[in-house]
N, C-alpha and C positions, 0 to 999 in steps of 0.2 A: 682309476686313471687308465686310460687307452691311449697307446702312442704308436703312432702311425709316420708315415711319409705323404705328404703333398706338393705337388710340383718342385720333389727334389729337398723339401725344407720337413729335417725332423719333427713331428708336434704331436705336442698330448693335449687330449681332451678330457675335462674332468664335466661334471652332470650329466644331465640328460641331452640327447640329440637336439641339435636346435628348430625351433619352434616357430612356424608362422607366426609374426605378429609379435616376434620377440627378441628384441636383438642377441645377438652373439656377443660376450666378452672375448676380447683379445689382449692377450699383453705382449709386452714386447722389452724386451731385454737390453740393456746396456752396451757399452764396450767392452769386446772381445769375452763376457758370458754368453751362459745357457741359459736359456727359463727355468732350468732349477732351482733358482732364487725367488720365481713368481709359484712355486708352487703351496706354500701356506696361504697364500693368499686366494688362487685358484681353487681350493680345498674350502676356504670359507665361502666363495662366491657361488662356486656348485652348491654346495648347504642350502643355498637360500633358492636355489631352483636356477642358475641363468648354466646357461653351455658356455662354457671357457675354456678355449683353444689357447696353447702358451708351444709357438716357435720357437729353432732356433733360426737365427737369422743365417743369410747366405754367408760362407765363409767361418763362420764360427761356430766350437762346439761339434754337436752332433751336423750339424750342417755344412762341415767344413768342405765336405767334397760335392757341396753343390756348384764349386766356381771356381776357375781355376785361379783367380785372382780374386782379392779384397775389392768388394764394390764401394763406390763412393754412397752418400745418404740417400742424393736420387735416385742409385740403381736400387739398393735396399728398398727405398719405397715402392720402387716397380714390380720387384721383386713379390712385395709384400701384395699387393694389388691382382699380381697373375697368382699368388698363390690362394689368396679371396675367392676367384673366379673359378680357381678347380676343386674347392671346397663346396660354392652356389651359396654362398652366406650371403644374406642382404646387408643393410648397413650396419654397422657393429658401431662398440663402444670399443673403444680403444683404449687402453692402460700401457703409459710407458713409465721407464724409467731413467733417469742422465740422459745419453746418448740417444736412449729410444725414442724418448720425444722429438729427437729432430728428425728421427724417423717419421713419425707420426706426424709431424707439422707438413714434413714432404709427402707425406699420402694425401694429406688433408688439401692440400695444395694442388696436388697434381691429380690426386682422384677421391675429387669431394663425395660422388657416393657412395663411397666405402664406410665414410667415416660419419655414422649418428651425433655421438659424443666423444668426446676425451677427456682421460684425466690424466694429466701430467706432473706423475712425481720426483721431485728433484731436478725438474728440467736442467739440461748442460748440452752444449758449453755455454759460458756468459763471453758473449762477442767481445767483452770488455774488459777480458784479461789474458793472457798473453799465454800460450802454453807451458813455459814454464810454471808460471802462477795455478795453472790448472794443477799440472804432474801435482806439486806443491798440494796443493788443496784435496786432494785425491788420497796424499800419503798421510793428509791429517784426521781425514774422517777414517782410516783403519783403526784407530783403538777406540772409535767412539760405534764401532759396529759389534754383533757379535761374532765370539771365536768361531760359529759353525760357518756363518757365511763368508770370512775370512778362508776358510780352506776351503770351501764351495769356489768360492774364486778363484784361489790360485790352482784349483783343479784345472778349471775353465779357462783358465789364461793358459794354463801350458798345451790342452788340449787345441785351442784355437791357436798358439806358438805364436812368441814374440815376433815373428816378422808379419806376421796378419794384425796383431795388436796392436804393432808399429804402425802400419798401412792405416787401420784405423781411425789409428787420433790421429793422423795427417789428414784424415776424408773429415773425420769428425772436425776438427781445427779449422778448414778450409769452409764447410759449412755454415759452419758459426761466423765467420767474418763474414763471408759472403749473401750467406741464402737463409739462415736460420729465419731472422727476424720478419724475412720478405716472404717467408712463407706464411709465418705466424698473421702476419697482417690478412693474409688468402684465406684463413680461418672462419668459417659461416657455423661451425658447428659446434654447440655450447661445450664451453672449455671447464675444468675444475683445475686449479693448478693447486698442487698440494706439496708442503715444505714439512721436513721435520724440522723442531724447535733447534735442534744442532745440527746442521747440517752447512758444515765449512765451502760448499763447492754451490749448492744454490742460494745466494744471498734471500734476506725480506727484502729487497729493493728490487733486484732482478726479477722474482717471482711475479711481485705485483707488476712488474713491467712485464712480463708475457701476457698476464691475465690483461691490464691494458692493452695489451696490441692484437688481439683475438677480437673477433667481431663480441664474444659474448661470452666474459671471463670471470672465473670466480675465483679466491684465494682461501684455501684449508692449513693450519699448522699444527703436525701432529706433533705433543709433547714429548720430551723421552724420546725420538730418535731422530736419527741424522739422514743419510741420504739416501739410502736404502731403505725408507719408512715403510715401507708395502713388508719388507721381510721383520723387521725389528717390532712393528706395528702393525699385524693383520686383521688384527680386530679392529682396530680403529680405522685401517685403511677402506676393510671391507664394508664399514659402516657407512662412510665418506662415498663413498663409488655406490650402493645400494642404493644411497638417498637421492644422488644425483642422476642416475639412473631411470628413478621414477620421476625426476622433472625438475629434484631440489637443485638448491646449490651448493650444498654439501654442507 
């Protein structure tokens, strides 16, 4: 793993140097973490030969003194897009996770050639339930995660501090009622939406409603984990994203 800075955003790259003629993986991280969470996964993906770069996002984590303020989803996206440009990656596959996919929905949105593919796991928020209901659903999938990524997190949340975290879910909340879905519809680039079999905060109803509202959308349910399945499930996630990759649907 090599970890570097680009336009101000901490990131590591796992494999080999990216390749004419081969997209770059990207992931992208949740609320108020780091991509220390994407790095099993990252680790299986280099394996198989792809270059996978894993940010922190502006504001969070190793990233936090990229801004002096919590950017909303579209700056994040902007964000994301100017830091593309000072890497010179052609279009990438994109991997998010909860909060990152509206990341991702907002890149895809706003700068569709960035984005080859996407696979979106655990997409959040569901426009269709109320913050509280989220916090709520968030505190239910901690005993259904494991103990390492549970204190990966609370690392990650204290390092990004409760007042950025807070800032956060207000961008992220305001998103989701707002812009999420209306991005998702701006979506030209084949989608994978991927759910673990328990996972309290992405419904089966909501999932399959992303994958609908995506020009060109697929639906994967990994067994055995909840919302965090890229970390609880790297082998299967990496399998899921591989196959899709080369043109499946996972």
């Amino acid at each position: 793993m090599e970890q570097t800075r680009h336009a101000g955003l901490f990131t590591r790259r796992f494999g080999p140097s990216p390749r004419e003629g081969v997209p770059a993986m990207v992931l992208v991280h949740g609320l108020g973490l780091s991509g220390r969470y994407f790095v099993p996964l990252a680790r299986r993906l280099a394996a198989g030969g792809a270059s996978v770069f894993v940010p922190d996002l502006p504001g969070n984590a190793r990233s936090r003194a990229a801004v002096r303020r919590m950017p909303d989803v579209g700056a994040l996206a902007d964000a994301m897009a100017h830091w593309h440009r000072q890497l010179s990656l052609g279009p990438c596959l994109l991997v998010g996770n909860s909060v990152g996919c509206q990341v991702i929905a907002a890149l895809a949105a706003r700068h569709p050639r960035v984005v080859r593919r996407a696979v979106l796991v655990g997409p959040a928020l569901d426009p269709g339930a109320s913050g509280w209901r989220q916090a709520g659903q968030l505190l239910a999938d901690a005993p259904r995660e494991p103990l390492s990524l549970l204190a990966m997190a609370t690392a990650d949340y204290l390092l990004t501090g409760p007042l950025r975290f807070a800032a956060s879910f207000r961008h992220a909340l305001r998103d989701a009622a707002e812009s999420f879905e209306v991005n998702l519809a701006r979506v030209r680039a084949p989608t994978l939406v991927v759910r673990g079999a328990g996972d309290p905060l992405a419904s089966g109803s909501w999932v399959r409603q992303v994958a609908r509202t995506v020009a060109d959308g697929h639906v994967a349910e990994v067994r055995g984990a909840a919302h965090a399945a890229h970390y609880s499930a790297p082998d299967a996630v990496a399998a899921l994203v591989r196959a899709f990759a080369a043109g499946g649907r996972g």
